[in-house]
Backbone bond lengths (Angstrom), bond angles and torsions (degrees), N, CA, C in turn:
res aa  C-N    CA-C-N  psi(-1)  N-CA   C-N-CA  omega(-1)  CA-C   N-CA-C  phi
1 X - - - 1.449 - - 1.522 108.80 -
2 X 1.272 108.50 144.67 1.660 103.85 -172.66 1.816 102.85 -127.19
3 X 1.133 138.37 173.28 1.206 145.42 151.75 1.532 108.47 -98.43
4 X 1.681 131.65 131.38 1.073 125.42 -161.60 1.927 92.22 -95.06
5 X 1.434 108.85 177.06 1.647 113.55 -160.44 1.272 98.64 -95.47
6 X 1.245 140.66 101.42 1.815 143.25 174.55 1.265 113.89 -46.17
7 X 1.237 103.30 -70.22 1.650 124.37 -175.02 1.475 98.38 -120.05
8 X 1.935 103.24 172.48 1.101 116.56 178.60 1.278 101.85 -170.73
9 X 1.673 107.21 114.26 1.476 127.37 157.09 1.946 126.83 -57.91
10 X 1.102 109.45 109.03 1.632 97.92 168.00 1.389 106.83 -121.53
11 X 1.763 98.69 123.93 1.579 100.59 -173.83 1.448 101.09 -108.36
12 X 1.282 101.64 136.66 1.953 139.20 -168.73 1.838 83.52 72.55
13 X 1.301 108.23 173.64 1.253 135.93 -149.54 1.970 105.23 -149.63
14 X 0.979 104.38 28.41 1.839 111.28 -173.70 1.530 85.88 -73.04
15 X 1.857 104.39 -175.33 0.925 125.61 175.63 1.752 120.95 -35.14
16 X 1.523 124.61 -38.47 1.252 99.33 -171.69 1.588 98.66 -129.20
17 X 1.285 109.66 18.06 1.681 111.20 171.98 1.291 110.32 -81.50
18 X 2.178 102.58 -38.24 1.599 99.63 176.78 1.023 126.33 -88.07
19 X 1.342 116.24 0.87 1.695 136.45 160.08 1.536 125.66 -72.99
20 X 1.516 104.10 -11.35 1.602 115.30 167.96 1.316 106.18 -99.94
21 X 1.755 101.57 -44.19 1.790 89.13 -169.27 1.490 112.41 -87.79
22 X 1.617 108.97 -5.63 1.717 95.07 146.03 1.487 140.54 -56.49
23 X 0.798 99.72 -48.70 1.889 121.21 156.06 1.156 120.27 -31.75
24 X 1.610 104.39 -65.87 1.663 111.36 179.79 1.679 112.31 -48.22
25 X 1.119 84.92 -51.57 2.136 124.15 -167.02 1.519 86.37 -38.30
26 X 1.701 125.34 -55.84 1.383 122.24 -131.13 1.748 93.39 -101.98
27 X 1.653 101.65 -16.08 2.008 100.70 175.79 1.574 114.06 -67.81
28 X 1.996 88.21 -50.80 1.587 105.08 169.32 1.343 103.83 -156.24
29 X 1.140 100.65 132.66 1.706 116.16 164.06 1.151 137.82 -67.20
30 X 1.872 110.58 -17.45 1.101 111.29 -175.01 1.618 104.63 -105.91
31 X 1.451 118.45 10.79 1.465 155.40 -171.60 1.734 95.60 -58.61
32 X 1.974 98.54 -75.09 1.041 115.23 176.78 1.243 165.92 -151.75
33 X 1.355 139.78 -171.85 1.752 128.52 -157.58 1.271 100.90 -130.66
34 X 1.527 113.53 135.51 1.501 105.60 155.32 1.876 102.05 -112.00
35 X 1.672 83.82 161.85 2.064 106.56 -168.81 1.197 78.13 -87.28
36 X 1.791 111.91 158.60 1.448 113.72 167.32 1.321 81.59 -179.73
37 X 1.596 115.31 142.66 1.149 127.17 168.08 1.575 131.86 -126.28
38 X 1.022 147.20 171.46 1.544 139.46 -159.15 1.796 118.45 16.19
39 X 0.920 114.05 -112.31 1.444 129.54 -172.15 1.582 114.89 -57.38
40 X 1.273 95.68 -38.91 1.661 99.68 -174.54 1.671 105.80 -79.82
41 X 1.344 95.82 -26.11 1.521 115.09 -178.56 1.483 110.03 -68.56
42 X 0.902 116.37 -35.54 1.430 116.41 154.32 1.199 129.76 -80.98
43 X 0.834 140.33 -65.39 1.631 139.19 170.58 1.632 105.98 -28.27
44 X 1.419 121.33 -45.92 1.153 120.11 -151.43 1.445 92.13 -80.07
45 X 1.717 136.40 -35.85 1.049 156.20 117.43 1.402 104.01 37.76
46 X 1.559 76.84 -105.35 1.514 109.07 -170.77 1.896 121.65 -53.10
47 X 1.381 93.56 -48.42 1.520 126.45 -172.77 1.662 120.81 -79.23
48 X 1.264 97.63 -47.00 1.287 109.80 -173.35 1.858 106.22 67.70
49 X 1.462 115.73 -157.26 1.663 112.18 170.55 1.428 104.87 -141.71
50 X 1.496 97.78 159.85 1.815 112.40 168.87 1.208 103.09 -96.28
51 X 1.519 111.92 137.79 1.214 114.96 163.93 1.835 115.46 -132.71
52 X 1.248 105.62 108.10 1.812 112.14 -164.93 1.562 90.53 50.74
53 X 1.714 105.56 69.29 1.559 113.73 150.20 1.689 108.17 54.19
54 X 1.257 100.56 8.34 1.673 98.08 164.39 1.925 112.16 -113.01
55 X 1.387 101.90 144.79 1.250 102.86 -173.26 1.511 102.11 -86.54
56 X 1.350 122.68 161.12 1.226 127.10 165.04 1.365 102.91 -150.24
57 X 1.692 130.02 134.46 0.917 162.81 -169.41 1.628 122.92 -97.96
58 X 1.335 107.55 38.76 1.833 123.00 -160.94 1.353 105.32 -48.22
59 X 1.363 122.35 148.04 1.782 117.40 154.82 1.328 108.41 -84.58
60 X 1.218 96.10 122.24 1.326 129.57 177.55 1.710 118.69 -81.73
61 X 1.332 142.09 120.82 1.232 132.34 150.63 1.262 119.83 -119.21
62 X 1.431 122.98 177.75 1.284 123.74 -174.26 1.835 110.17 -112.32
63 X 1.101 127.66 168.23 1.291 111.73 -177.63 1.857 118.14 -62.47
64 X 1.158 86.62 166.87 1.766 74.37 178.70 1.271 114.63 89.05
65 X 1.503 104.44 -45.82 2.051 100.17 -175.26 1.120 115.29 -77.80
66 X 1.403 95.28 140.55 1.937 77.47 168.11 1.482 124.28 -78.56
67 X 1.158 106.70 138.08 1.791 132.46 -158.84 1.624 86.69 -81.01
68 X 1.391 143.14 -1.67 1.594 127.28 -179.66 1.245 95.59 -165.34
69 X 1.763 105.99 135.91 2.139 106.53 167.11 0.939 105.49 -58.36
């Protein structure tokens, strides 16, 4: 018997963190968060990422917050 995965945290957002939490993002969005702090924390923000020329618009938090109400 297994428990299936609700949510899912990916902390930093590099090449293959935002390539997972694109993934997650596109099953369900409300699935998941990536951690990010200062600079990246913004960009990722502001910017969001491309992934194969598609944009994705991740929720972003910073440490400390809570990543779900």
């Amino acid at each position: 018997m297994f428990t299936p995965i609700r949510r899912v945290a990916v902390l930093g957002a590099g090449a293959l963190g935002a390539t997972y939490a694109s993934q997650f993002f596109h099953m369900d969005p409300d699935a998941i968060r990536v951690i990010a702090s200062g600079d990246h924390y913004q960009r990722l923000k502001h910017n969001g990422v491309f992934i194969n020329d598609v944009h994705v618009q991740l929720p972003v938090v910073q440490p400390g917050e809570a990543p779900y109400p």
